[in-house]
N, C-alpha and C positions, 0 to 999 in steps of 0.2 A: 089284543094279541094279534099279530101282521101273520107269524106262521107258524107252526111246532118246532119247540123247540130243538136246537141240535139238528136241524134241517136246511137251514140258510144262513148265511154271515153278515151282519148290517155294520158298516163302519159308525161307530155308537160311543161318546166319553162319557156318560156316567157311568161306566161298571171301572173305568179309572179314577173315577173322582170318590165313589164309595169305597174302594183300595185305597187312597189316600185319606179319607176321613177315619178309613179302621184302622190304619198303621199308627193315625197321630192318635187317637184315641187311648192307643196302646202304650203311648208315653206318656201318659201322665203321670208324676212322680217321679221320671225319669231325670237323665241328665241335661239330653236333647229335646224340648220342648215341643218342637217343628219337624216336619221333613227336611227342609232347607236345611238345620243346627245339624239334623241326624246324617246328614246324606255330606255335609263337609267333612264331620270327623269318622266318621265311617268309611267313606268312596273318596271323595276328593281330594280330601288332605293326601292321605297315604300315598295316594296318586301322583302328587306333585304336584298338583293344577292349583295356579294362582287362583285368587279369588276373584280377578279380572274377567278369567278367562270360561268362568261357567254361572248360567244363573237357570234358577226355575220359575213357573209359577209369573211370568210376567214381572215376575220384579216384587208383586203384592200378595201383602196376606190380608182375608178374610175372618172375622170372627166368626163360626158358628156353633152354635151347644157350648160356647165358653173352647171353642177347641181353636188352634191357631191356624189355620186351612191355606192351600195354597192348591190354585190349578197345575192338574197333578196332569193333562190330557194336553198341554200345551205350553207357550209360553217360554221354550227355553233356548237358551242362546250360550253355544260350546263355540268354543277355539276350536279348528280342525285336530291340533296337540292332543286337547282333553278329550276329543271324540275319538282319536285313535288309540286311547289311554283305555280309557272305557274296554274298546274294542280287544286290547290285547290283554286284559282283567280276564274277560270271557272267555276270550280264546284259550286264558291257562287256567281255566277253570276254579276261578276267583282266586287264583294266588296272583300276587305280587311280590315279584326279586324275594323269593322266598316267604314271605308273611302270607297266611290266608286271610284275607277280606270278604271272602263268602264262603257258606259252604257250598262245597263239590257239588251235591247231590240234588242241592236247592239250583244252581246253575244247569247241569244236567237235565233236570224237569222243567226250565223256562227255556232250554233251545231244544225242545222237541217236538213235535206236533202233541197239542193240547187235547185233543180227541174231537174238536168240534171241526166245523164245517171250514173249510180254507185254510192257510198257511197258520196260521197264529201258533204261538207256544205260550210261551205266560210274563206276555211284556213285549215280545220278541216277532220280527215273523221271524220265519223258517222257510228252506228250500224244499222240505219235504211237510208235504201236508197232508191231506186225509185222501187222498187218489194218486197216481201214479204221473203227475204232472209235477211239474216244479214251478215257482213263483219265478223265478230267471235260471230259464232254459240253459242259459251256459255255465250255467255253477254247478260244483260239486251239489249230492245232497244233501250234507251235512251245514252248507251255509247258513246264514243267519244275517239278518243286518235290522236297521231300523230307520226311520226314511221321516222328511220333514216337508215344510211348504216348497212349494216349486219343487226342488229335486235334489234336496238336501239330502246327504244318506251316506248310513254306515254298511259294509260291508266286511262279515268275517268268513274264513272260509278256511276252517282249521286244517283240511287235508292239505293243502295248498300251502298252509303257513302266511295266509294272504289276511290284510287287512287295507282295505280301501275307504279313503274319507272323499266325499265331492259335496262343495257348497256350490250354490246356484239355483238357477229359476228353471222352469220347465224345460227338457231338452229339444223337445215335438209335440207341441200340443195337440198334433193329429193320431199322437200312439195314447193308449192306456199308459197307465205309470209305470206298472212295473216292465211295458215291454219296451217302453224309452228308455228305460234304466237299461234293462237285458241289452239291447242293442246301443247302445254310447259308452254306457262306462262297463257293466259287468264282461261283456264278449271280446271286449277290446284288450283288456288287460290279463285275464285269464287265457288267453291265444298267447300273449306274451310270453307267459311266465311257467306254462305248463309243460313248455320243449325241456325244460330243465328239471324236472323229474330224475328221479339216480334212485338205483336198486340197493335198498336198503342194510345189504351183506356182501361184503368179495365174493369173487366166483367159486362155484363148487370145482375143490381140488378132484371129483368121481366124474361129475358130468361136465363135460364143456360147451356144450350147446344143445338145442332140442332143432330138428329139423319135421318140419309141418308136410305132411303129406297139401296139395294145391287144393285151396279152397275149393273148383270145384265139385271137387270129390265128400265133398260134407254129405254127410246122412241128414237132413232133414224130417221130423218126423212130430208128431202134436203141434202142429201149430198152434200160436197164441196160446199158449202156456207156457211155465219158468219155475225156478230153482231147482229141481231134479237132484238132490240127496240121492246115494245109490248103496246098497248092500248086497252080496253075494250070498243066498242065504243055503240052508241043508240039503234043501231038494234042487239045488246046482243053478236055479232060476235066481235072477237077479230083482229086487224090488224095490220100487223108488215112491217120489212125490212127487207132485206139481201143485203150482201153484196158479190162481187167476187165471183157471182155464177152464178147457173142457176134456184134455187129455190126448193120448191117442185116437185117430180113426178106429174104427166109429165111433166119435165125439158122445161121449153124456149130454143130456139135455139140456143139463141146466151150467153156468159157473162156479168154480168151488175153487175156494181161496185155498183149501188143502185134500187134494184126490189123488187117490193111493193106484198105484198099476204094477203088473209085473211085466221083465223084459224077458225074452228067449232067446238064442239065438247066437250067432258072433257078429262080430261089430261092423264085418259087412254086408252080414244079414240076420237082422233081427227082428222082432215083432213084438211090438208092446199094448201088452189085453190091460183094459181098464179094469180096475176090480172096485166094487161098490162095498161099501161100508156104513152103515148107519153110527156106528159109533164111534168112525174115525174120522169122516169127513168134516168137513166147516166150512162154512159161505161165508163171504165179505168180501170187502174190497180194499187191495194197496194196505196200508199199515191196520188199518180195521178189523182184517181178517187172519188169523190165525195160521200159519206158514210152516213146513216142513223144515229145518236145515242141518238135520242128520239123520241120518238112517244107520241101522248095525243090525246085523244077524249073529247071536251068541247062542249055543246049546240048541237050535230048532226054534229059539224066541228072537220075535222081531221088535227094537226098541225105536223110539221114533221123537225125535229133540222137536220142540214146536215154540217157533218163536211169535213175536205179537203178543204173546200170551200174560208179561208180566215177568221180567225176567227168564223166559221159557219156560216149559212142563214138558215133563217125560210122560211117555204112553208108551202101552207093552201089549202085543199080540201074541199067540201062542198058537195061532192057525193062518198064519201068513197073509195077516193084513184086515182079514174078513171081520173080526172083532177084534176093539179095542179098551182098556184099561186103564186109566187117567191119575197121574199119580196127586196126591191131594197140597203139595208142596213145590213151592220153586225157592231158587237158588236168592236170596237177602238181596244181593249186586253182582253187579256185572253179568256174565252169563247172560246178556241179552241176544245172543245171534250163534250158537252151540253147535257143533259138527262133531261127530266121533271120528276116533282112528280107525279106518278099514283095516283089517288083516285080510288072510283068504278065505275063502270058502268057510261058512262059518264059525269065523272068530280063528281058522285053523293058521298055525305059523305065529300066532302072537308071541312075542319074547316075553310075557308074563302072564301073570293070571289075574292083571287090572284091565280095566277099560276107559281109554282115555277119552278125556274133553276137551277142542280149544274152541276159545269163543275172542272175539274183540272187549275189548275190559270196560263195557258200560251195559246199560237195561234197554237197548233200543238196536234194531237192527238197522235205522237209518241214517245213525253218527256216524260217522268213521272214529276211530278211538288210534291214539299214541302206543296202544300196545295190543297181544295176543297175551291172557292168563289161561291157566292149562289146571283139570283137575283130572282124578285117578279115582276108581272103586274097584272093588273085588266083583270080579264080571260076576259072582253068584249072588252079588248084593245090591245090584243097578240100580233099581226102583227104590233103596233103603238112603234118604238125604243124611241120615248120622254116619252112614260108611263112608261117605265123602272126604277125599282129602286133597287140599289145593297146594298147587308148587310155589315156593317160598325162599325161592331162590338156587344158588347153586352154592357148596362148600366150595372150600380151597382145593380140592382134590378134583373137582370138578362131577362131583355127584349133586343130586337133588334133593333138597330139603323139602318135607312135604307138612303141611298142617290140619288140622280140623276147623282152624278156624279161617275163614272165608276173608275178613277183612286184612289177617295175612297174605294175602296170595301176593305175588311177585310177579311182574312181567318172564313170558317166557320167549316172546318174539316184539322189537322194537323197530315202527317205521312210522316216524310225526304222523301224523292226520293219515297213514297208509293205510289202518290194519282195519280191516274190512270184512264182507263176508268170503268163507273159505270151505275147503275140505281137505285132507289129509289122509293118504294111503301109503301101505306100505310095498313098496317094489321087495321082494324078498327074492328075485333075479341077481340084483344089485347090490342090497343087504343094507338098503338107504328109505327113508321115508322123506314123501313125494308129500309139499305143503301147497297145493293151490291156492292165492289168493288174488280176489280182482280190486281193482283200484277205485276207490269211491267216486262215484259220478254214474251217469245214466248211461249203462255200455252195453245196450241192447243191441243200437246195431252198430257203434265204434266204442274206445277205451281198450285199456291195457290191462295187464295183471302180470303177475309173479309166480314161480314156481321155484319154491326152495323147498333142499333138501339140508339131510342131516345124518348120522348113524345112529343119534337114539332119539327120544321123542321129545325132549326139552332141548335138543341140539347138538353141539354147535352151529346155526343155522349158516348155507352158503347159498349163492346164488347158481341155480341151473338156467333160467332162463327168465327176464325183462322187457317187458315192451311198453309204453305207454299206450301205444297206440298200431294194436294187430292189424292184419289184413279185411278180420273182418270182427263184428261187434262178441265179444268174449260171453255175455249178459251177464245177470246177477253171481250165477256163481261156475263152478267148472272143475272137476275131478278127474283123476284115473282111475278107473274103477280096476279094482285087483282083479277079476274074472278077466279083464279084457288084455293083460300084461303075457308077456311073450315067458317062455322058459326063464331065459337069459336076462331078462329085465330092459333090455335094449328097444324094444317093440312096445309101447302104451297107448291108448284110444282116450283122448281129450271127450269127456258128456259136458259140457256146456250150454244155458241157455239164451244163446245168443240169436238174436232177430225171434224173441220169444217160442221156441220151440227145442223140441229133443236134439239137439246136435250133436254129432261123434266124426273127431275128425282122428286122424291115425296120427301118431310122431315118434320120429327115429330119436333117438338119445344116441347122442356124440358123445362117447368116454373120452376124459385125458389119457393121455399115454402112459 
C-alpha cells in the first residue's frame, strides 16, 4: 500500500478493467454476451452511430473465467459525431429525442464528485472536485468531460448548453494536461459563447430596474468566508452562517465548513459576534464539508437547511443558535441545495401559515440543475418529513397543485443549466417576493446572477434585474435580508459573498410607472 486510502489520486486501469469484468460477468444468460453487443444495443444504436464510426477495447476480446473481456481503460476510437452524441445523452440526463437510455439518477451520481481525492465522478471527471479548485479554471462547475491520448476530449458543460469535441495531439507539452486543455480549447470558447447569456423571464411589469449603490461603498466584513444564509429572528437580531471560514473578527481559531454568527445593527453599521456551538458546527472542506443554505426564524425557533449533507438535513435551535437538533431524515431527491422563504421579523407578514422551500431540482449543490422545485409545511410541523408537500404544478386557473409525494414535484422556476444556488425574501413594501439567484461558475470575485420577482411564491416569475457579469464578484450566493428593506420596499441591502466575505451593498428599486 503507496498511502491511505481516500488520501491521494493515482491514475490506475484496473479498478476499470474489474468494472468490466463485473458488468460482463453479470451477463451471463443474457442477451448481450459482451460489453461491445451490450453497449451497441443499449448506447450506440439508439444513438444513431454507425458501427464505423465507434469501437472499444482495441478492436479484441480476451477470454478470461470463460468470460468474453475486452479493455475496458482504453482502446477506443469515436467519430467526433458519436463523441458529441455521447456528450449530449449526458447532458439530457440519459434521455434521448425522448426515449430514456439511462437512468437519471445513475447519470446524476457519475457527473458529480465521487468523494475521493481529485475531480473524478464515476467514469467521468468533473469540474467540481473535492476542494474549491476546478479541473479547467474556465468552466462552469457543473462541467464534466472525458479526455484521450494527446488531447483528445469531450467537453459538457450543461449550464452553458455547451458541448465541445477536439481530436488531436498534445497542445503544449510544456503545460500539465488539463491546463493546456484550460487555456487552447476550454477558455477560448466559453469567452465566446457566454456574452450571450438571456434572463430567463420578461421584465418585471413592478420593478424596472435595480440601481446599485458604487462599489466602493461595500461593507466588507469576515473575510475568507461565504454563503451567509440570513434570518431576522425574535429578539430583532439577525442570524446567519458561513461557510470555509473563520467568521467575523475576531476570527475563531480554527476553520469550519459551517459556523454560526449573529448580526446587530443596520446595514451601515453592523457587527457581527461569532457564536460557538458544539452541536451546530462542522469542519471540512469545499463539497466535504457540510454547508449552511437557509436560515428561518419561526415562533423564537431557529431552523437551519444544511447541504453537503445527502440531499440536505434540517436542524432546529430553540436558544438562537447555541444548540442544535438534527433532524434524523432528508429529503429522497432533489432538495440538494434548500433555502427558505424569509418574511419579517420572525416568520411576521407571512401570507400563510406554511413555510416555504426552493431548492435546484438535483442531490448536489455543485450541478447547476434546468429547474427550481418548491416544497410547503405547516410552519408548526417543520422538523415532521410526512407534513411535507411538494408543488406539482399549476391548475388552469392558475393556482398550485401540491403533493405528498416528492417524485411528483413539478418545476416551479425554469432556466437551462441556470438554476443554482439562491435565496428568497419577501419585500412586503412592494407586496412582491425578491428571488436571488447566482449563475453557475466560480463568482467569487466576477459572474452574474438574477434577481426575480413575482406576487406569490410559485410566481408568475419576471425579471427585476440580469447581469452576467456585475461590477464586482456576486460569490456563491446573495439575499435581501427583510430586516434590511425600507418602509416602502424601494430601499434593500444586497448580503453577498463575494471576494469571500460578509458583503452588503445598498440598491434602489426603480418601479415602472
Amino acid at each position: 500500500m503507496l498511502d491511505v486510502p481516500g488520501t491521494k489520486e493515482r491514475y490506475s486501469n484496473p479498478g476499470m478493467a474489474m468494472l468490466g469484468y463485473c458488468v460482463t460477468a453479470s451477463l451471463r444468460g443474457k442477451g448481450d454476451a459482451d460489453l461491445r453487443s451490450l453497449l451497441k444495443h443499449r448506447i450506440m444504436g439508439p444513438l444513431g452511430v454507425p458501427d464505423t464510426e465507434w469501437s472499444v477495447g482495441y478492436g479484441s476480446t480476451t477470454t478470461v473465467d470463460g468470460l468474453p473481456l475486452m479493455a475496458t481503460w482504453g482502446g477506443g476510437s469515436y467519430s467526433p459525431d458519436a463523441v458529441a452524441r455521447v456528450g449530449r445523452l449526458l447532458l439530457n440526463r440519459g434521455t434521448w429525442e425522448g426515449r430514456e437510455l439511462l437512468d437519471p439518477k445513475v447519470v446524476e451520481a457519475a457527473l458529480k464528485p465521487s468523494g475521493m481525492p481529485g475531480h473524478s465522478g464515476l467514469g467521468w471527471w468533473v469540474n467540481a472536485g473535492h476542494d474549491a479548485t476546478r479541473l479547467w479554471g474556465s468552466a462552469p462547475e457543473d462541467a464534466f468531460g472525458g479526455a484521450g491520448a494527446g488531447h483528445q476530449f469531450l467537453l459538457v458543460a450543461p449550464s452553458l448548453g455547451l458541448i465541445v469535441v477536439r481530436n488531436g495531439q498534445q497542445l503544449d507539452p510544456t503545460l500539465a494536461f488539463n491546463e493546456g486543455l484550460d487555456r487552447y480549447v476550454v477558455a477560448p470558447v466559453v469567452r465566446a459563447i457566454t456574452t450571450t447569456r438571456k434572463a430567463p423571464y420578461p421584465p418585471s411589469p413592478v420593478i424596472r430596474g435595480i440601481h446599485w449603490a458604487p462599489k466602493e461603498s461595500i461593507a466588507l466584513k469576515a473575510r475568507g468566508s461565504d454563503t451567509w444564509p440570513m434570518t431576522w429572528a425574535d429578539d430583532d437580531a439577525q442570524y446567519t452562517a458561513y461557510g470555509d471560514g473563520r467568521g467575523f473578527e475576531p476570527f475563531v481559531p480554527e476553520k469550519l465548513s459551517l459556523g454560526l454568527a449573529r448580526v446587530v445593527g443596520t446595514p451601515e453599521d453592523f457587527t457581527g459576534l461569532n457564536i460557538r456551538s458544539v452541536t451546530g458546527e462542522r469542519k471540512g472542506d469545499g463539497a466535504k464539508g457540510d454547508k449552511a443554505s437557509g436560515m428561518l426564524s419561526v415562533g423564537g425557533v431557529l431552523y437551519l437547511w444544511v447541504r453537503n449533507a445527502g440531499n440536505s438535513r434540517l436542524a432546529r435551535s430553540s436558544d438562537h443558535t447555541k444548540t442544535w437538533t438534527w433532524s434524523d431524515w432528508r429529503f429522497e431527491a432533489g432538495f440538494g441545495c434548500p433555502t427558505f422563504l424569509n418574511f419579517g421579523k420572525d416568520y411576521a407578514g407571512a401570507r400563510d401559515d406554511y413555510v416555504y422551500t426552493y431548492s435546484p431540482d438535483g442531490d448536489s449543490a455543485y450541478l447547476a440543475s434546468d429547474r427550481m422545485v418548491l416544497a410547503r409545511v405547516p410552519k408548526g410541523r417543520i422538523t415532521e418529513r410526512g407534513a411535507y408537500e411538494f408543488f406539482g404544478g399549476l391548475r388552469e386557473d392558475g393556482t398550485p397543485l401540491w403533493t405528498r409525494d416528492i417524485a411528483g414535484r413539478r418545476s416551479v422556476f425554469d432556466h437551462p443549466g441556470g438554476c443554482c444556488r439562491s435565496a428568497i425574501s419577501y419585500d412586503a413594501g412592494l407586496g412582491r417576493f425578491l428571488w436571488c439567484q447566482t449563475l453557475p461558475g466560480d463568482a467569487r470575485f466576477r459572474g452574474g446572477f438574477g434577481v426575480y420577482d413575482a406576487p406569490e411564491p410559485w410566481g408568475p416569475w419576471t425579471t427585476a434585474y440580469f447581469t452576467e457579469d456585475w461590477d464586482v464578484g456576486p460569490g456563491e450566493t446573495c439575499s435581501f435580508p427583510t430586516k434590511w428593506m425600507s418602509g416602502d420596499g424601494k430601499t434593500v441591502h444586497l448580503v453577498f459573498s463575494g471576494d469571500d466575505s460578509f458583503s452588503v451593498r445598498r440598491a434602489t428599486l426603480t418601479l415602472a410607472e
